[in-house]
TORNUKE-934335 format. One record per residue (C-alpha): z, y, x; residue in three letters. Coordinates in nm, 3 decimals. Example, Ala and Ser with C-alpha at 12.3 -4.5 7.8 and 13.67 -1.06 7.14 Angstrom:
+---------+---------+---------+------+
!      c3 !      c2 !      c1 ! rest !
+---------+---------+---------+------+
!   0.780 !  -0.450 !   1.230 !  ALA !
!   0.714 !  -0.106 !   1.367 !  SER !
+---------+---------+---------+------+
END
This chain:
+---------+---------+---------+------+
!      c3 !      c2 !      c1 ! rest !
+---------+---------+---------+------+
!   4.608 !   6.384 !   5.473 !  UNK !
!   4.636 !   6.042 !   5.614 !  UNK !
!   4.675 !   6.003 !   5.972 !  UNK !
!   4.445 !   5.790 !   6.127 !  UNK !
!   4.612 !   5.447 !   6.269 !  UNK !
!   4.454 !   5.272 !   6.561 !  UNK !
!   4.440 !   4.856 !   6.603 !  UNK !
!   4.647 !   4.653 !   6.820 !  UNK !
!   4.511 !   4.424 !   7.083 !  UNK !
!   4.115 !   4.406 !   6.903 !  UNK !
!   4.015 !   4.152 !   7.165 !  UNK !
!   3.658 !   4.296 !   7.312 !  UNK !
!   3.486 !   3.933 !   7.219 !  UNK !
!   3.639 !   3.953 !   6.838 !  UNK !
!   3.509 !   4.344 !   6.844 !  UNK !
!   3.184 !   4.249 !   6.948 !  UNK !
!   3.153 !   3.973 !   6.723 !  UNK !
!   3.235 !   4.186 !   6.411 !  UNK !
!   3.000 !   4.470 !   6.528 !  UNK !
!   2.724 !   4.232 !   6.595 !  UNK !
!   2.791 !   4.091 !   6.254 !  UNK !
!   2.805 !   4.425 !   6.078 !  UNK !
!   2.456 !   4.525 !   6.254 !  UNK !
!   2.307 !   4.215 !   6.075 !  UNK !
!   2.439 !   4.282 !   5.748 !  UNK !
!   2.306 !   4.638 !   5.822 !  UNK !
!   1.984 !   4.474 !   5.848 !  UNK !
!   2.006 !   4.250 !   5.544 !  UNK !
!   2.079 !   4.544 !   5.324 !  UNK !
!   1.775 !   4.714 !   5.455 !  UNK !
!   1.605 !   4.406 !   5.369 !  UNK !
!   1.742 !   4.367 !   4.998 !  UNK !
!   1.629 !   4.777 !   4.978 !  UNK !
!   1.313 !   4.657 !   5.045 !  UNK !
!   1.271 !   4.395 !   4.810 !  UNK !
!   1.368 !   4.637 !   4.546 !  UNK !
!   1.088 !   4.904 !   4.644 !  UNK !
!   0.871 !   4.582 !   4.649 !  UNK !
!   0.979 !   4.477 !   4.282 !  UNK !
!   1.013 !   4.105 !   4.427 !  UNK !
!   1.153 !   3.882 !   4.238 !  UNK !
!   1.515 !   3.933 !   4.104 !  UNK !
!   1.651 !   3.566 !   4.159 !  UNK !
!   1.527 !   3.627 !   4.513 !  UNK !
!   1.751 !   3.970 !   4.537 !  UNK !
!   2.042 !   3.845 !   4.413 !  UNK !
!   2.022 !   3.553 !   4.697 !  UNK !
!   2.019 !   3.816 !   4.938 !  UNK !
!   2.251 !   3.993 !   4.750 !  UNK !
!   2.536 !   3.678 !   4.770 !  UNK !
!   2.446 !   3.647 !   5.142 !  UNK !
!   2.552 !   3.986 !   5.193 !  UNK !
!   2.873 !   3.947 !   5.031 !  UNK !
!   2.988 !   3.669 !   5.221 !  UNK !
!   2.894 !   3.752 !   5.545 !  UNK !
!   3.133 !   4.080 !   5.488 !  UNK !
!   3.354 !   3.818 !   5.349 !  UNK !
!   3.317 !   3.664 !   5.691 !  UNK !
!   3.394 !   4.003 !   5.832 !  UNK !
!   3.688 !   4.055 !   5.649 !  UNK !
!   3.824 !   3.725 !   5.705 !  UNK !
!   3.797 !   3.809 !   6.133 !  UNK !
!   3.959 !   4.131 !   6.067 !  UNK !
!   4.270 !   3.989 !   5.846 !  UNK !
!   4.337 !   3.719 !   6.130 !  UNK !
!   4.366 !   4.029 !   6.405 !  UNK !
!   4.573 !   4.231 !   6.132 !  UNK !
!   4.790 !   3.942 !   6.096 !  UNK !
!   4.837 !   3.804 !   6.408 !  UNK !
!   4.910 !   4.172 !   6.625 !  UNK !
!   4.975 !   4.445 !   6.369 !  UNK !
!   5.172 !   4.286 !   6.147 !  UNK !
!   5.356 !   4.094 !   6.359 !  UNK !
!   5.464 !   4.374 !   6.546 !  UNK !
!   5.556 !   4.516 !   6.216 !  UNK !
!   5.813 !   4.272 !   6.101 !  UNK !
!   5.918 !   4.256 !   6.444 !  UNK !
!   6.010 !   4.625 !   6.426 !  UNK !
!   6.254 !   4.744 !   6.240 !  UNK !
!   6.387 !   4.673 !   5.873 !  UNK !
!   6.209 !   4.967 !   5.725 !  UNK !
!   5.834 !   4.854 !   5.907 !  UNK !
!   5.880 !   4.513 !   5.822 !  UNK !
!   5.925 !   4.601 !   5.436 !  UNK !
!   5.657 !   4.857 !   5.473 !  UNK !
!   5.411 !   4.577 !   5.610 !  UNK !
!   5.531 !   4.300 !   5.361 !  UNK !
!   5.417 !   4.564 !   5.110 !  UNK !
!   5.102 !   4.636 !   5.270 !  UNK !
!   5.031 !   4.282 !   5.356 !  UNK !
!   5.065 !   4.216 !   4.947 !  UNK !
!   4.892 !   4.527 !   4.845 !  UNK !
!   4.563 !   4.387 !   5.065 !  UNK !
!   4.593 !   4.051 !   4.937 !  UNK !
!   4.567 !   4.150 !   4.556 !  UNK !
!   4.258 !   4.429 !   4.642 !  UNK !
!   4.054 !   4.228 !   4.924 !  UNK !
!   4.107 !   3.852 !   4.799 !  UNK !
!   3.929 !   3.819 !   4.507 !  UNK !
+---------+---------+---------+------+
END
């Protein structure tokens, strides 16, 4: 079993914007459930649908730029063996989140 790995440095303003971000998406997916339980129209849905994915897009995005900037700096910083380990996790996010 994985051990569970904290942040370093989340800035409280970047962890309240993300949370207050991930409430609205919260929201918006309530919303699309609704429109489905409504039968509205499916053009409409999948509107909703795309707005969805890019605001966790937009999520994603703020939580790379904290990965990148404290994590994984400290990482390479480290020693020879964390530095390789973060190159490859660095890569390994890249080709399963960027798409």
């Amino acid at each position: 079993m994985k051990t569970a790995r904290k942040a370093l440095a989340v800035g409280a303003t970047a962890k309240a914007k993300n949370l207050t971000r991930l409430k609205r998406i919260e929201g918006q997916v309530r919303g699309i459930q609704k429109m489905v339980e409504d039968d509205r129209y499916c053009a409409d849905i999948l509107t909703q649908l795309s707005a969805v994915h890019e605001a966790l897009r937009g999520v994603g995005r703020e939580l790379m730029r904290n990965h990148l900037r404290h994590c994984a700096t400290a990482a390479i910083k480290g020693t020879r063996n964390q530095a390789e380990a973060m190159h490859d996790e660095i890569l390994s996010l890249m080709y399963t989140h960027v798409r």
